[in-house]
N, CA, C and O atoms as a GROMACS GRO file, in nm:
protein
  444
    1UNK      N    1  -3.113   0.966  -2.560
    1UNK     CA    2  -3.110   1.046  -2.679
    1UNK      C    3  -3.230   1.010  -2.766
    1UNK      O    4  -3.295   0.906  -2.771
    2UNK      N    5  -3.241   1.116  -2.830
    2UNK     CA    6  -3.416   1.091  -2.963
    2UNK      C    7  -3.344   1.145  -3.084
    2UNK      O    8  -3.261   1.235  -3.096
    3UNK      N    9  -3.396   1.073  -3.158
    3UNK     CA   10  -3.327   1.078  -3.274
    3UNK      C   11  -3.468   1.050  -3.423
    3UNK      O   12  -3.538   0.948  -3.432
    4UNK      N   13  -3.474   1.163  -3.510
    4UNK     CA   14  -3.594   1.136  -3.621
    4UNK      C   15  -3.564   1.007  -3.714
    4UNK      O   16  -3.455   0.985  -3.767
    5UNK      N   17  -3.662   0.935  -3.725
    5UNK     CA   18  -3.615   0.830  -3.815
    5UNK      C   19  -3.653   0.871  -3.985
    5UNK      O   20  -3.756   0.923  -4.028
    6UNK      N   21  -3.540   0.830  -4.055
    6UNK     CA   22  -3.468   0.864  -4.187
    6UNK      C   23  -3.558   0.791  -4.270
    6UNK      O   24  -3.590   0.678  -4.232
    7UNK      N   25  -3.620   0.847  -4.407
    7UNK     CA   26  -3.653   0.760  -4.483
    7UNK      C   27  -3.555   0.695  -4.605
    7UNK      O   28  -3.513   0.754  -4.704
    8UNK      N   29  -3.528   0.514  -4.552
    8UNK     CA   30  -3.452   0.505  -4.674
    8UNK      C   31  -3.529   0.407  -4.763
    8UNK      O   32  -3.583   0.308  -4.714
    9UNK      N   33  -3.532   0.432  -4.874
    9UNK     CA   34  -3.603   0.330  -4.977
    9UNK      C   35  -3.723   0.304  -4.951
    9UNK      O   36  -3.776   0.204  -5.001
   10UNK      N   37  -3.795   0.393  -4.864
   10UNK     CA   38  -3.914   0.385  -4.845
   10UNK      C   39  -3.957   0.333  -4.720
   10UNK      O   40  -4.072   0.289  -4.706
   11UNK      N   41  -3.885   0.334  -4.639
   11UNK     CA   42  -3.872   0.289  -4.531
   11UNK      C   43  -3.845   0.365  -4.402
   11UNK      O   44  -3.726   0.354  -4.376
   12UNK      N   45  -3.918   0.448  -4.300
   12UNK     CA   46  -3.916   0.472  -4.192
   12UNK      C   47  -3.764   0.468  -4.142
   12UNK      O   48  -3.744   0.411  -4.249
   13UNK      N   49  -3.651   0.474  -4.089
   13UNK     CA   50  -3.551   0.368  -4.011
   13UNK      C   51  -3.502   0.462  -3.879
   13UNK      O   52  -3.557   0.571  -3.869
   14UNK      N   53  -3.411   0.429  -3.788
   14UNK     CA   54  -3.391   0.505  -3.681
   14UNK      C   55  -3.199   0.522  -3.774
   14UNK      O   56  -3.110   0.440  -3.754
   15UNK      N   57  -3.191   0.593  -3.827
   15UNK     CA   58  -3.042   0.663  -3.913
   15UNK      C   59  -2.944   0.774  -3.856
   15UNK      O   60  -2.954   0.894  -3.883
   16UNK      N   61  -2.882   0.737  -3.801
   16UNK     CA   62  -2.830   0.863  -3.771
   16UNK      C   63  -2.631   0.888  -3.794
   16UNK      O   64  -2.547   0.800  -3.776
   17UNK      N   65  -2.607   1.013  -3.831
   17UNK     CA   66  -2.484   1.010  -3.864
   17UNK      C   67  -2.408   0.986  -3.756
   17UNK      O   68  -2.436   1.015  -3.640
   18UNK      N   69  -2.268   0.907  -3.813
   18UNK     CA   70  -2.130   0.881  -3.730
   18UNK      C   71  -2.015   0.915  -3.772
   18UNK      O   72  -2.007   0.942  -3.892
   19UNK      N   73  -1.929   0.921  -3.715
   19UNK     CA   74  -1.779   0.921  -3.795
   19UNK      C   75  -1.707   0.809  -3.743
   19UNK      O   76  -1.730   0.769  -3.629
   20UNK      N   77  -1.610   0.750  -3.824
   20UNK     CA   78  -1.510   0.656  -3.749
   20UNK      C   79  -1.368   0.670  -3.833
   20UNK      O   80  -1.354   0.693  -3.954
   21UNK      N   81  -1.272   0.651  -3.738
   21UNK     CA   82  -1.164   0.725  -3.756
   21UNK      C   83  -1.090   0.590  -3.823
   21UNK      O   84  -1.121   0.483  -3.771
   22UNK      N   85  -1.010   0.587  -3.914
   22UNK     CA   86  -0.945   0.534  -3.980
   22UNK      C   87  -0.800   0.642  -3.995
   22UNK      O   88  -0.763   0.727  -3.914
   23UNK      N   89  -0.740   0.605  -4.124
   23UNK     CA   90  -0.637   0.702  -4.119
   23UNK      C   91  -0.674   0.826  -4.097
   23UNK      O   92  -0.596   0.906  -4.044
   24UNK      N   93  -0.867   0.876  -4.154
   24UNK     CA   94  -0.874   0.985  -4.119
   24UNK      C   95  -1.060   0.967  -4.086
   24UNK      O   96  -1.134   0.870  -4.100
   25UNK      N   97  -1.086   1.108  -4.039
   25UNK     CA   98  -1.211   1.084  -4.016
   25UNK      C   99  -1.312   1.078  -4.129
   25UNK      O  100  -1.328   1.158  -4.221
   26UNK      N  101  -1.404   0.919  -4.090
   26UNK     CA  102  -1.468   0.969  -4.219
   26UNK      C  103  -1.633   0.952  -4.170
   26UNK      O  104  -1.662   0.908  -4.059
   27UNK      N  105  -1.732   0.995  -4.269
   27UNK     CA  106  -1.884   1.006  -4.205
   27UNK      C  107  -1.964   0.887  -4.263
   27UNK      O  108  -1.947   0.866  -4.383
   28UNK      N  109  -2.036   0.817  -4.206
   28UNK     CA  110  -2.120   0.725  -4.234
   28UNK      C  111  -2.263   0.744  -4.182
   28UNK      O  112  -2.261   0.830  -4.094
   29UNK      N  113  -2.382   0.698  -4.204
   29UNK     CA  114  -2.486   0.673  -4.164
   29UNK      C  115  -2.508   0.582  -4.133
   29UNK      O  116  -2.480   0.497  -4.218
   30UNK      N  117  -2.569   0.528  -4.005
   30UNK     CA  118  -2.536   0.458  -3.910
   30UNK      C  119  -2.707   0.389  -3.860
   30UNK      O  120  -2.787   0.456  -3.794
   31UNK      N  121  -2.733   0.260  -3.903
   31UNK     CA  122  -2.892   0.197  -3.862
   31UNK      C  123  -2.880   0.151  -3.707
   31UNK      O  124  -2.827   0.042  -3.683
   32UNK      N  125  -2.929   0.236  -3.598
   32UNK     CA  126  -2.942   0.197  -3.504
   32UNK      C  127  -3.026   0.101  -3.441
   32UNK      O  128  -3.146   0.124  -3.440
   33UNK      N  129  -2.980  -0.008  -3.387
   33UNK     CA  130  -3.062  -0.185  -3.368
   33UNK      C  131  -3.005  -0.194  -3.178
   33UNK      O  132  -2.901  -0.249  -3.141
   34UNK      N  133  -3.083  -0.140  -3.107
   34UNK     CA  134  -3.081  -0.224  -2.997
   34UNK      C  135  -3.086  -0.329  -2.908
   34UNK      O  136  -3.077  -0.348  -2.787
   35UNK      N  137  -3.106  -0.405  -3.036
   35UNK     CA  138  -3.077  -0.571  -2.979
   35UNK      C  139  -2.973  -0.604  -3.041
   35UNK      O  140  -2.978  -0.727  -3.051
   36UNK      N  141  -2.829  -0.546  -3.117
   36UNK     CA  142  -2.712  -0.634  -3.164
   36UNK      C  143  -2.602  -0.608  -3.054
   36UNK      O  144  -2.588  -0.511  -2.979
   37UNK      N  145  -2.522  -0.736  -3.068
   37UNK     CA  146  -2.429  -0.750  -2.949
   37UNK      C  147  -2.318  -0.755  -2.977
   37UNK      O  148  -2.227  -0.789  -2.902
   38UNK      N  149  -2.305  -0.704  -3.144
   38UNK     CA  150  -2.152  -0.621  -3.154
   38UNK      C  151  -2.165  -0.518  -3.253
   38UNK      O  152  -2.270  -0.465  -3.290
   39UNK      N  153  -2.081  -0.503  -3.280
   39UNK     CA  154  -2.025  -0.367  -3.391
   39UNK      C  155  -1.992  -0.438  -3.512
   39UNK      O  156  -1.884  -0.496  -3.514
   40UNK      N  157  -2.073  -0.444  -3.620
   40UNK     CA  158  -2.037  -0.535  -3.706
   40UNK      C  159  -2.009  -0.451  -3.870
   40UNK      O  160  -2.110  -0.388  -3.902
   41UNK      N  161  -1.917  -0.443  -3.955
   41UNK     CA  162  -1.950  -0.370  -4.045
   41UNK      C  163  -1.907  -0.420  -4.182
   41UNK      O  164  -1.785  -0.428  -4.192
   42UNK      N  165  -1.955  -0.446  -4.256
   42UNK     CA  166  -1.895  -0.548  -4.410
   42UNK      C  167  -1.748  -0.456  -4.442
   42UNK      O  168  -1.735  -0.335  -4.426
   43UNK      N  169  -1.662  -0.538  -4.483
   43UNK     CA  170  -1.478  -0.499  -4.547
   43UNK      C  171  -1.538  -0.395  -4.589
   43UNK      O  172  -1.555  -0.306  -4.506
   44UNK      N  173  -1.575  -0.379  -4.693
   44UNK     CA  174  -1.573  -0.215  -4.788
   44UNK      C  175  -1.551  -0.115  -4.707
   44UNK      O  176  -1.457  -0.038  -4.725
   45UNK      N  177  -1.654  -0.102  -4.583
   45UNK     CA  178  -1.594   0.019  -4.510
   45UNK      C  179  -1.456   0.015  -4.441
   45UNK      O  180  -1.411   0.123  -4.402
   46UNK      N  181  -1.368  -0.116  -4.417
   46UNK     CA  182  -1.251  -0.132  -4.363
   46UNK      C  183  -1.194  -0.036  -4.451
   46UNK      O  184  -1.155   0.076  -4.419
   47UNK      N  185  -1.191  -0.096  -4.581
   47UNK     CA  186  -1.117  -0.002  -4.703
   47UNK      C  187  -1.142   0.111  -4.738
   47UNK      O  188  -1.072   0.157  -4.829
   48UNK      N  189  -1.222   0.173  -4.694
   48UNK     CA  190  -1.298   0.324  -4.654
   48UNK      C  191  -1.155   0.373  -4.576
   48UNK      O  192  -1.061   0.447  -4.607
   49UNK      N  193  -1.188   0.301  -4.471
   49UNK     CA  194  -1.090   0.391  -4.340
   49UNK      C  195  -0.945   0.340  -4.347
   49UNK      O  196  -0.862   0.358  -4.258
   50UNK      N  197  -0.918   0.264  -4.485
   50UNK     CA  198  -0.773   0.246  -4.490
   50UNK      C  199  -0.753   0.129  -4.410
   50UNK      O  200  -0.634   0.109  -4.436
   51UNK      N  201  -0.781   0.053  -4.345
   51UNK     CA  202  -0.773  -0.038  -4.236
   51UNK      C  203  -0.723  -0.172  -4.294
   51UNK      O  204  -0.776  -0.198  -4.402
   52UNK      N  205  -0.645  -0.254  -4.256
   52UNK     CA  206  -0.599  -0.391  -4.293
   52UNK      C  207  -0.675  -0.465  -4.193
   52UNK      O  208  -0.653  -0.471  -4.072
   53UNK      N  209  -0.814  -0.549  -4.295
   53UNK     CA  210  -0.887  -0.606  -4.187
   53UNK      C  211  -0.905  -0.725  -4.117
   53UNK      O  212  -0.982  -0.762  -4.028
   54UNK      N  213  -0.742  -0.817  -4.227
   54UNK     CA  214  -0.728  -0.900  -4.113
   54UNK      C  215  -0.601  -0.915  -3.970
   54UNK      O  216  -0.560  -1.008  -3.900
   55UNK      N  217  -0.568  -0.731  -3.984
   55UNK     CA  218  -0.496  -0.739  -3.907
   55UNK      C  219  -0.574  -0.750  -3.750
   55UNK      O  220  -0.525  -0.816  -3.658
   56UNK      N  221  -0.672  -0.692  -3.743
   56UNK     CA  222  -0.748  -0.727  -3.586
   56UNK      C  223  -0.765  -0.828  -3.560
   56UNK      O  224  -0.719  -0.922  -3.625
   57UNK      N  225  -0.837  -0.840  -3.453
   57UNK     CA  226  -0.862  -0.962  -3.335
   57UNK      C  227  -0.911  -1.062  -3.399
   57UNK      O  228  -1.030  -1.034  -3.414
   58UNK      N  229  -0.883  -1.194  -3.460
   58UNK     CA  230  -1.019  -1.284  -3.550
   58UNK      C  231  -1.117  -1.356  -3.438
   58UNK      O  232  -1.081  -1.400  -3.329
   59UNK      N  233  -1.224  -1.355  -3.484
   59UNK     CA  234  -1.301  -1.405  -3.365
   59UNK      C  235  -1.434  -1.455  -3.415
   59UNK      O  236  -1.502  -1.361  -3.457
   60UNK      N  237  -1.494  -1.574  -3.425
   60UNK     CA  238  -1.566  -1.622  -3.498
   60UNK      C  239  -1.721  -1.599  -3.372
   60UNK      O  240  -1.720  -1.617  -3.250
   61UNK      N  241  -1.830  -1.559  -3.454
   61UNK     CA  242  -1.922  -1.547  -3.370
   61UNK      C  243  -2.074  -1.589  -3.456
   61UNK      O  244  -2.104  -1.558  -3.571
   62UNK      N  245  -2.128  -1.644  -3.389
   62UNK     CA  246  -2.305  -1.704  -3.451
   62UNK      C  247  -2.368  -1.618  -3.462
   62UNK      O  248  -2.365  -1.532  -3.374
   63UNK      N  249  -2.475  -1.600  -3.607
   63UNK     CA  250  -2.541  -1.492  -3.643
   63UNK      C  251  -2.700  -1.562  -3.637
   63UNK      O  252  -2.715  -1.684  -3.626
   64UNK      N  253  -2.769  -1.505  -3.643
   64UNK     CA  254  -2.942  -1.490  -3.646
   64UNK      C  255  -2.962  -1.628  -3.658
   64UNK      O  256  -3.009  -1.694  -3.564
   65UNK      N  257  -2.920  -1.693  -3.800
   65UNK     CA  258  -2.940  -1.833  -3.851
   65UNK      C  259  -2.874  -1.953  -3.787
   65UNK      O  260  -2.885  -2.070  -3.822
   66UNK      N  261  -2.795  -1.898  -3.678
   66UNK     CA  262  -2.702  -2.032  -3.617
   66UNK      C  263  -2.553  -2.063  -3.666
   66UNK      O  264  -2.469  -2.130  -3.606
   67UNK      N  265  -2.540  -1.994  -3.798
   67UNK     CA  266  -2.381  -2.011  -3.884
   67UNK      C  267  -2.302  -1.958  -3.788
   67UNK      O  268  -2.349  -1.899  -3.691
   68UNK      N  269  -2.171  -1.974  -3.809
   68UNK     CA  270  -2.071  -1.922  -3.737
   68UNK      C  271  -2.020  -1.778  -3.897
   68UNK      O  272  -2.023  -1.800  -4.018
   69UNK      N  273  -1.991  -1.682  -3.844
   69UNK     CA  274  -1.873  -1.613  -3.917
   69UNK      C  275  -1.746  -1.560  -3.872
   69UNK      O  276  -1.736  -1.561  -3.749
   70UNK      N  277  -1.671  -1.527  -3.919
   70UNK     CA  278  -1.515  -1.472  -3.861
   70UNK      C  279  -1.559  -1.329  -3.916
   70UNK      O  280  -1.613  -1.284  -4.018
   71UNK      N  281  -1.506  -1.279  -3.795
   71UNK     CA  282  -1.465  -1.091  -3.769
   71UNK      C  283  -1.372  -1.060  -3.721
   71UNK      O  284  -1.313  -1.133  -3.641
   72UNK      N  285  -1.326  -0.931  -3.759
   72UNK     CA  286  -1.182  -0.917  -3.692
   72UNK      C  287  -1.218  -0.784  -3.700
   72UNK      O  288  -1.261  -0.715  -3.792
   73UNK      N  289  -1.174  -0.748  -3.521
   73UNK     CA  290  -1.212  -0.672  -3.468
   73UNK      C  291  -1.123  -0.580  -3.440
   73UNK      O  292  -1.018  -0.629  -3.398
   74UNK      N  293  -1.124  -0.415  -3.450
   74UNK     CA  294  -1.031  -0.312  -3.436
   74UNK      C  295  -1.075  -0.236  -3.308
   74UNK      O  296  -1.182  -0.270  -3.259
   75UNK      N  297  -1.024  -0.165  -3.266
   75UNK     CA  298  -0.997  -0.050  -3.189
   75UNK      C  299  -1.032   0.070  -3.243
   75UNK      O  300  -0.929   0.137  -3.259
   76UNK      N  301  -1.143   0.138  -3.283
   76UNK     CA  302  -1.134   0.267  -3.337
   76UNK      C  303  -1.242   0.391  -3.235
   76UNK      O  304  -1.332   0.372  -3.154
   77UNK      N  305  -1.162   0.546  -3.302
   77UNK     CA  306  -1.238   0.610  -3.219
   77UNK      C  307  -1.383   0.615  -3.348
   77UNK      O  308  -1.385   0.575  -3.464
   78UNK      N  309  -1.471   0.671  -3.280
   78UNK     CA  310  -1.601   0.667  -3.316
   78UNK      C  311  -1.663   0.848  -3.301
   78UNK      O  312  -1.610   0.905  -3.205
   79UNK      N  313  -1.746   0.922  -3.367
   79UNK     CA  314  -1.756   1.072  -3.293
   79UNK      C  315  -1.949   1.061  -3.356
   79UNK      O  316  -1.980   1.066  -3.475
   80UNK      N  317  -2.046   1.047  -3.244
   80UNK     CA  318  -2.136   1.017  -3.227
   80UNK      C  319  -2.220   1.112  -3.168
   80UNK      O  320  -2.171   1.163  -3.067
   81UNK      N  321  -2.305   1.143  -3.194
   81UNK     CA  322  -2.387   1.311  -3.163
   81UNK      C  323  -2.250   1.381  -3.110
   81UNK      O  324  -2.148   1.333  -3.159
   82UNK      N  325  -2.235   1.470  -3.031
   82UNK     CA  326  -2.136   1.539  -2.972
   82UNK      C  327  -2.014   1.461  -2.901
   82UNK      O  328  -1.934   1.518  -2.828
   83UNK      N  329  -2.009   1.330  -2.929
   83UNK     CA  330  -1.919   1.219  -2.792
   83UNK      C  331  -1.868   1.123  -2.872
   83UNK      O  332  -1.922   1.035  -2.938
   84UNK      N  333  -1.721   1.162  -2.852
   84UNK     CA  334  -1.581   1.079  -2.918
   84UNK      C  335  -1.561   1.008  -2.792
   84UNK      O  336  -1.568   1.052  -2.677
   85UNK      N  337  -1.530   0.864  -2.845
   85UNK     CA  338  -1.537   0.726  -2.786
   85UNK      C  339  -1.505   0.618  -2.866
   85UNK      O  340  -1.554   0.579  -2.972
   86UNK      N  341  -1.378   0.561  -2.770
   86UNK     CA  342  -1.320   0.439  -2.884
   86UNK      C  343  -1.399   0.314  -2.842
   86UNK      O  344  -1.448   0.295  -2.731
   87UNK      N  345  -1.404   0.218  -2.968
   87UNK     CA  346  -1.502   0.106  -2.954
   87UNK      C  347  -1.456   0.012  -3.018
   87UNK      O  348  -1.387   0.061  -3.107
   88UNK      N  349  -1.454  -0.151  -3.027
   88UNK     CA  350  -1.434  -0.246  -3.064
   88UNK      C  351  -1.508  -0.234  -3.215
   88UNK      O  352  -1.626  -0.201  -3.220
   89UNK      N  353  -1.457  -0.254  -3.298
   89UNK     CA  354  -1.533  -0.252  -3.438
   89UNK      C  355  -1.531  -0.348  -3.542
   89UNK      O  356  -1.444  -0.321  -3.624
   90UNK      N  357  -1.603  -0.463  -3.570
   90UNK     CA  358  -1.566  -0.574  -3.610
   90UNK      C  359  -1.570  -0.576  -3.754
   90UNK      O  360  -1.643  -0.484  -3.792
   91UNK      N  361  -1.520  -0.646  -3.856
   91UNK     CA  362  -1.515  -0.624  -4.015
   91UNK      C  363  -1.554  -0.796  -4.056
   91UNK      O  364  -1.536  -0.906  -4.003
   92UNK      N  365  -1.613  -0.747  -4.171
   92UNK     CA  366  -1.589  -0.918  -4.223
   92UNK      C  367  -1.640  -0.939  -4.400
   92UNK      O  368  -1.747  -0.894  -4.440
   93UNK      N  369  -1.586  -0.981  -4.451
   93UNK     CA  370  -1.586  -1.000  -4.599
   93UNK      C  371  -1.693  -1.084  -4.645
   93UNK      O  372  -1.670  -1.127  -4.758
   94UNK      N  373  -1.816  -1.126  -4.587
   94UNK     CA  374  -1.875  -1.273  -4.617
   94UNK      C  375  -2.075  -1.176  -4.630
   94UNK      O  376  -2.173  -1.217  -4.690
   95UNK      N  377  -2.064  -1.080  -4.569
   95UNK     CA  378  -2.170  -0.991  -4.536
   95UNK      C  379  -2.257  -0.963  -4.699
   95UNK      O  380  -2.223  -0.887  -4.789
   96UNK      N  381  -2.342  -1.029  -4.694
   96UNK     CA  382  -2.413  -1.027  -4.829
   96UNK      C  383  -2.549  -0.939  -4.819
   96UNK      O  384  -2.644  -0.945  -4.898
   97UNK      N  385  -2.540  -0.866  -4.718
   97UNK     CA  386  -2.678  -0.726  -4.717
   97UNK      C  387  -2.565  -0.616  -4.703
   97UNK      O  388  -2.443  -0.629  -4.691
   98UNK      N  389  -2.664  -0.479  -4.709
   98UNK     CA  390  -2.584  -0.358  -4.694
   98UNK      C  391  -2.651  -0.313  -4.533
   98UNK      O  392  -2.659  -0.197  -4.493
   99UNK      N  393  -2.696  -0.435  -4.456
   99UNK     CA  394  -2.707  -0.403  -4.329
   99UNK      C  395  -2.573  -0.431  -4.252
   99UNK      O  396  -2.517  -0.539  -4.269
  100UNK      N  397  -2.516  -0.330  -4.163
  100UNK     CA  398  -2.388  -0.399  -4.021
  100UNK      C  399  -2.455  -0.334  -3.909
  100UNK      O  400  -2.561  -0.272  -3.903
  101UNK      N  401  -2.372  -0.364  -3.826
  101UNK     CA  402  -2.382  -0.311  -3.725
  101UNK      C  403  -2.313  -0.207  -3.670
  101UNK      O  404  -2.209  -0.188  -3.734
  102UNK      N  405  -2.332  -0.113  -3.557
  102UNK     CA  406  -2.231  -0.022  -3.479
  102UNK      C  407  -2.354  -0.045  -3.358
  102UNK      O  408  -2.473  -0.018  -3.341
  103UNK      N  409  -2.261  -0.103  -3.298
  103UNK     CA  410  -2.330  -0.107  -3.148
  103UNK      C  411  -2.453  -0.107  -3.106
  103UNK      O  412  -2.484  -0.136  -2.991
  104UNK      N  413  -2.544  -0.070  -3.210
  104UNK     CA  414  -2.686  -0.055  -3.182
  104UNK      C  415  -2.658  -0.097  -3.362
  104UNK      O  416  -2.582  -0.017  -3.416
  105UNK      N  417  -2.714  -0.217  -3.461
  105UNK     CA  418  -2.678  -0.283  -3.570
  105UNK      C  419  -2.718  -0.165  -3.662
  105UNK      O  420  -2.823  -0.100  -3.665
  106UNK      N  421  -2.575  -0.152  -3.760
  106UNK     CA  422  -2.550  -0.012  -3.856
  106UNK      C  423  -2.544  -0.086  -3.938
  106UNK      O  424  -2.502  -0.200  -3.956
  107UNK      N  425  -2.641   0.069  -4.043
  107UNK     CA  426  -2.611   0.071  -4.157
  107UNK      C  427  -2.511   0.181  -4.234
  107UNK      O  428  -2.500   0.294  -4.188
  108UNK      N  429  -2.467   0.156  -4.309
  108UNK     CA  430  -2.300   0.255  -4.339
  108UNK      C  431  -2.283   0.236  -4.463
  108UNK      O  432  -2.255   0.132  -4.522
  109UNK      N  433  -2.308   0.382  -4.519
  109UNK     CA  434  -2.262   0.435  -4.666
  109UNK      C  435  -2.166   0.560  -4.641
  109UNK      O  436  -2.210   0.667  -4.600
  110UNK      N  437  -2.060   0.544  -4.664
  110UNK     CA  438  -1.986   0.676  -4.651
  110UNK      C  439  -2.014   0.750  -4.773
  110UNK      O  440  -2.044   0.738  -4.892
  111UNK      N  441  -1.977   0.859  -4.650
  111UNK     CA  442  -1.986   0.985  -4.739
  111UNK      C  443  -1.901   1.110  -4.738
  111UNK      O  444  -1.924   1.201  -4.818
   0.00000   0.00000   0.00000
């Protein structure tokens, strides 16, 4: 897939819209990173999609700097250019940028 990259804040980026299903569907913009090796997304959007985020999987994993953090990881469907697909989606309260991840590392402002 090709996809135009978005200018945000002055910045070039590869952006592209998603939805992820919570109680209901909702739309985010989404920073695509082909080198992240999960689905990572700060609480606020848990509480977006209604989600209790320490009810998922807890699972502590090492970031860039070597720290450990805890995520807890859901089950949700996802609806991505034309293709609904459920995916592991990890949350975590400690996330001090407005960068996460989605499978390729997202960025997510609902809308």
């Amino acid at each position: 897939m090709k996809f135009e990259y978005m200018n945000f804040e002055g910045t070039f980026l590869p952006i592209v819209p998603i939805r992820l299903k919570g109680k209901e569907w909702v739309r985010f913009l989404a920073y695509l990173d082909s080198g992240a090796s999960y689905t990572i997304f700060h609480s606020r959007v848990s509480r977006v999609l209604e989600l209790e985020i320490t009810e998922g999987r807890k699972r502590s994993i090492t970031v860039g700097d070597g720290s450990m953090i805890a995520v807890y990881f859901h089950s949700l469907l996802v609806k991505f250019s034309k293709i609904e697909f459920e995916a592991e989606i990890g949350f975590l309260n400690s996330w001090e940028s407005d960068l996460t991840s989605l499978e390729e590392k997202t960025f997510l402002r609902g809308s």
